[in-house]
C-alpha positions as CSV (number, residue, x, y, z in Angstrom):
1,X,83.8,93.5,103.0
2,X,81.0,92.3,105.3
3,X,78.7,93.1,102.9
4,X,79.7,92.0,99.7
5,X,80.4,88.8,101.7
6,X,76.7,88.4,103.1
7,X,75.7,88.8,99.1
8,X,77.8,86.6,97.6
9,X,76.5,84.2,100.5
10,X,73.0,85.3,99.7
11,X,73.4,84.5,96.0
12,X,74.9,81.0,96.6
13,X,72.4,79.8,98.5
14,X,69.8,80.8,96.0
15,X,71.4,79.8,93.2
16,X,69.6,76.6,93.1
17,X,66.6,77.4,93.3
18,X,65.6,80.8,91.6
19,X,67.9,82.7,88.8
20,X,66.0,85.8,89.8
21,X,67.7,87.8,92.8
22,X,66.4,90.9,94.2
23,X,67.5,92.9,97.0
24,X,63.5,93.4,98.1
25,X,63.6,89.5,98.6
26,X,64.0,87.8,102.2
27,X,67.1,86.3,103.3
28,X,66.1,85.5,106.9
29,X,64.5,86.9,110.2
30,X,65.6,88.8,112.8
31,X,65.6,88.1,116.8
32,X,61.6,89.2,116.6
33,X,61.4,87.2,113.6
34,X,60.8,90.1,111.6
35,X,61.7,89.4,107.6
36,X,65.2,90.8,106.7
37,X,65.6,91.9,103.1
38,X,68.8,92.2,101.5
39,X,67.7,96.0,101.8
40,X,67.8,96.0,105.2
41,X,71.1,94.6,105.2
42,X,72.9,97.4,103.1
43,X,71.4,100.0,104.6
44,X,72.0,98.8,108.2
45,X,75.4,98.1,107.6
46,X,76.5,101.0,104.7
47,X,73.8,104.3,105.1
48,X,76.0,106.3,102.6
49,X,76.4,103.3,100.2
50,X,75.1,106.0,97.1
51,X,78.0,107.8,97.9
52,X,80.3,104.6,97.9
53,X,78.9,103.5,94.8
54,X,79.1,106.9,92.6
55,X,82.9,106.9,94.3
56,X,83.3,103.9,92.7
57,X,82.0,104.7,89.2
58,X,84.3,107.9,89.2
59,X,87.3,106.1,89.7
60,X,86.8,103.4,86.9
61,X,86.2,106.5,84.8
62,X,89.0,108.0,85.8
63,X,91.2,105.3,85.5
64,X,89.6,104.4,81.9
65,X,90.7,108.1,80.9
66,X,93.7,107.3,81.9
67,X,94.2,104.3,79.7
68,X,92.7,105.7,76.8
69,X,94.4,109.2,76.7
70,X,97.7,108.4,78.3
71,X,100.7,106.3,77.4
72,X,101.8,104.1,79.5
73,X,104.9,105.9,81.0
74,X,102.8,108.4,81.5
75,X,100.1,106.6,83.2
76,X,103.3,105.2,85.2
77,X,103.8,108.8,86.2
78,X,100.7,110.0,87.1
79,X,99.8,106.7,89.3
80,X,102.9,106.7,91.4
81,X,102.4,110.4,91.9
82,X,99.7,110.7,92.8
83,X,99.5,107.3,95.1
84,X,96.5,105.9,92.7
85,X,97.5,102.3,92.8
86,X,99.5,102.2,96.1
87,X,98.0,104.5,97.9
88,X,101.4,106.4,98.4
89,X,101.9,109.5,96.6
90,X,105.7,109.8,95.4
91,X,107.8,112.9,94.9
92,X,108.6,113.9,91.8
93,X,112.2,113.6,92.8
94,X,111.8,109.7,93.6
95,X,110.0,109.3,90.5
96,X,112.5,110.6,88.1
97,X,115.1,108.5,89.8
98,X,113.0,105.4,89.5
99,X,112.4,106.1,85.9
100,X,115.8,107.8,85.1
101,X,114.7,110.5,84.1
102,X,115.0,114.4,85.2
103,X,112.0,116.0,88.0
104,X,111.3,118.6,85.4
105,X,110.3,116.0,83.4
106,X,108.1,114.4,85.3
């Protein structure tokens, strides 16, 4: 959150004044008045922010799978199951009584 925050700040302020943003660019000094890249920023404050990001890229493909391949009942099923909106898996038990149907089924 802190750091998309500090970018979205960082991008406001430049708005103005240049249309070209890159993260090599300065954004201000630290207490030695050293010049602090956006760079400097992400990795200070997110070291495994590769690993964030290719998270991120596998769950929108997942998630577009499931659009594309499954109805959406079925999509229903699968995302209360297995917690992927919530965050709270559901037994298949709660889920067919939710949806009325039987927990073979689902």
């Amino acid at each position: 959150m802190r750091i998309a925050n500090e970018i979205r700040m960082y991008l406001r302020s430049n708005k103005k004044h240049n249309s070209d943003v890159s993260i090599y660019d300065p954004i201000g000094s630290d207490k030695e008045g050293n010049s602090i890249t956006l760079e400097d920023r992400l990795a200070d404050d997110c070291e495994d922010l590769p690993d964030i990001v290719d998270l991120k890229i596998q769950v929108k493909f997942l998630y577009d799978r499931l659009r594309d391949s499954l109805s959406k009942r079925e999509r229903e099923i699968v995302e209360m199951r297995y917690g992927l909106r919530s965050g709270r898996e559901v037994t298949q038990r709660e889920i067919g009584e939710r949806l009325d149907i039987s927990r073979s089924y689902v």
